[in-house]
C-alpha positions as CSV (number, residue, x, y, z in Angstrom):
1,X,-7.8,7.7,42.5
2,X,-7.5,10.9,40.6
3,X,-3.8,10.7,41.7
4,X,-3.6,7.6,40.1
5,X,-5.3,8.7,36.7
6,X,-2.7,11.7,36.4
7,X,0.3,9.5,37.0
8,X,-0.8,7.3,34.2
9,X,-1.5,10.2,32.1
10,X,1.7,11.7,32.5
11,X,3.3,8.1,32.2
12,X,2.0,8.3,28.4
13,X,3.0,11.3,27.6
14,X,6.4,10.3,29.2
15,X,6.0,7.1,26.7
16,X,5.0,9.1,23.8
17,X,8.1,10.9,23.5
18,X,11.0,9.8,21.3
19,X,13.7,8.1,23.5
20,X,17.0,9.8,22.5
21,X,19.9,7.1,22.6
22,X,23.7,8.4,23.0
23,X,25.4,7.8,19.2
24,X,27.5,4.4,18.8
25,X,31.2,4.6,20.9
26,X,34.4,5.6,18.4
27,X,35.8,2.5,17.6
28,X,39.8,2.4,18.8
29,X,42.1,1.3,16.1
30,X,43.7,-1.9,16.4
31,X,47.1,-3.1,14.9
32,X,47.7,-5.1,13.0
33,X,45.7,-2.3,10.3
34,X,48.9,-1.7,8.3
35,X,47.3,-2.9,4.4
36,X,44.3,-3.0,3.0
37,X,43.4,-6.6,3.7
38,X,44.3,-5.8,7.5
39,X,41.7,-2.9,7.5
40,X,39.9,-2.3,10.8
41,X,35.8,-3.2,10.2
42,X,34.9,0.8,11.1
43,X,30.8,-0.3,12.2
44,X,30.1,3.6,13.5
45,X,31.1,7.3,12.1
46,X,33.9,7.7,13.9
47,X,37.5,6.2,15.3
48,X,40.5,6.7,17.5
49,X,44.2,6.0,16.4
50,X,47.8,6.5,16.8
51,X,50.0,6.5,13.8
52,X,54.1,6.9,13.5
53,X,55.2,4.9,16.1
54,X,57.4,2.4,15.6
55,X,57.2,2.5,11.8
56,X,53.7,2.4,11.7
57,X,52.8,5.1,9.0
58,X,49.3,3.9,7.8
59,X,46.4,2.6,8.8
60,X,43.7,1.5,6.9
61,X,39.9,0.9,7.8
62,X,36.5,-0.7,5.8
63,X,33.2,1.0,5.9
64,X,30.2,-0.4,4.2
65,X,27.2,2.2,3.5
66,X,23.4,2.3,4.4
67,X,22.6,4.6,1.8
68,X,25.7,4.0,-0.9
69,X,25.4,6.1,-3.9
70,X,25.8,9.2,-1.7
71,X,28.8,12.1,-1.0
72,X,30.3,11.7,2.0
73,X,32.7,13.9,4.0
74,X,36.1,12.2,5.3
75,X,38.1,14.2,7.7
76,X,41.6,12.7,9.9
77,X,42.6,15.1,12.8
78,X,45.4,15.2,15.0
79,X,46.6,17.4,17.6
80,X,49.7,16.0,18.2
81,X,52.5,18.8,17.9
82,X,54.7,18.2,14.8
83,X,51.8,15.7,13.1
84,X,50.9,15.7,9.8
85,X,48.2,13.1,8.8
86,X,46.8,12.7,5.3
87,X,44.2,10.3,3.9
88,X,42.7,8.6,0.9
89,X,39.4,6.9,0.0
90,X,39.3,3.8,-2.0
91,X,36.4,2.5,-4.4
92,X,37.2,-1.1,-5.4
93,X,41.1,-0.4,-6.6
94,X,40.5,3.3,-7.4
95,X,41.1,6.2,-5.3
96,X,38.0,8.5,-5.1
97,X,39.0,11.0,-2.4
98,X,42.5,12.1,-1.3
99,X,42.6,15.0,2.0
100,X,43.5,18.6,1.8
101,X,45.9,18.7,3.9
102,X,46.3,21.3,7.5
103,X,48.0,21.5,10.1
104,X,45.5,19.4,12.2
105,X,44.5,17.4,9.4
106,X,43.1,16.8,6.3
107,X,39.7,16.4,4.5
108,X,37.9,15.2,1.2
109,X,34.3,14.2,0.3
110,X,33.3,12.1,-2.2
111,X,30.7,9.7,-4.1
112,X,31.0,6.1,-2.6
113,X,29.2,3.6,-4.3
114,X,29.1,1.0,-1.4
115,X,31.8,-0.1,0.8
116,X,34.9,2.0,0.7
117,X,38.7,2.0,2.3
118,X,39.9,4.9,4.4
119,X,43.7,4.9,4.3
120,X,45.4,7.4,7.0
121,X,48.9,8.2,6.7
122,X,51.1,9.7,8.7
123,X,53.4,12.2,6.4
124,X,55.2,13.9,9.5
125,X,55.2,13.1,13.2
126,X,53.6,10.9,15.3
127,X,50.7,10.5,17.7
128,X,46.8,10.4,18.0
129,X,44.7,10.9,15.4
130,X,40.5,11.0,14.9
131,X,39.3,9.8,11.9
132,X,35.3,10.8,11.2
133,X,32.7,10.1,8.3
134,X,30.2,12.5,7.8
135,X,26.9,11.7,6.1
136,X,25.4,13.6,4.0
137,X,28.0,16.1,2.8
138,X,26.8,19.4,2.1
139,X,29.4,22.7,1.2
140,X,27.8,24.4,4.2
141,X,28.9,21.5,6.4
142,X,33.0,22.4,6.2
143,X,33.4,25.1,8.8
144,X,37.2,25.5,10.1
145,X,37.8,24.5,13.1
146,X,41.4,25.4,14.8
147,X,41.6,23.2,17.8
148,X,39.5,20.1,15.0
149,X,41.0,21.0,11.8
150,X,38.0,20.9,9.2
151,X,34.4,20.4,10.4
């Protein structure tokens, strides 16, 4: 019996614990993603895609905000010798971010009122690319990275 009572009592404190799921998966890019009214849905912080093949020099993707109103950080990565990959947010029509552009990749935070268009280009190169939305910005957040580009 008292082996019973101490199994349920560490059962509870088992239960009383937050459960601690893995984050969402990367979405992968999908072609056609070529204009804006082609732009991939982007439902989690981050996605995987391959740009300068075959004439395919941008990619665009849609992400609608929880908590609009609020600065984000928006970084594109590549490691892909040669590659150059650039990006630009979009407010309604109006560009509200464009990347600083490295080696690896480029970055730019900004104020999004609400759902926003990420735009990567590719403006040397080809290959893989990471595109990542980081929420909420803050300066201390941009650390560089050499093997990420800017995190």
């Amino acid at each position: 019996m008292k082996s019973y009572i101490s199994l349920i009592v560490l059962m509870l404190l088992l239960a009383s614990f937050p459960v601690f799921s893995n984050p969402p998966p990367d979405i992968i890019e999908t072609e056609p993603n070529d204009t804006r009214d082609q732009a991939n849905d982007m439902p989690t912080w981050s996605a995987n895609g391959e740009i300068g093949v075959d004439g395919d020099v941008e990619d665009w993707f849609k992400v609608t905000f929880l908590d609009p109103g609020t600065d984000y950080l928006f970084q594109v990565s590549s490691t892909a010798d040669g590659q150059r990959v650039d990006l630009e947010v979009y407010s309604d029509e109006n560009v509200v971010g464009t990347s600083v552009t490295t080696d690896t990749g480029g970055y730019t935070n900004c104020y999004v009122p609400g759902t926003c268009y990420i735009r990567v280009l590719a403006t040397e190169g080809q290959g893989p690319y990471r595109l990542d939305v980081i929420y909420p910005y803050h300066d201390d957040m941009l650390v560089m990275s050499p093997s990420f580009g800017c995190f």
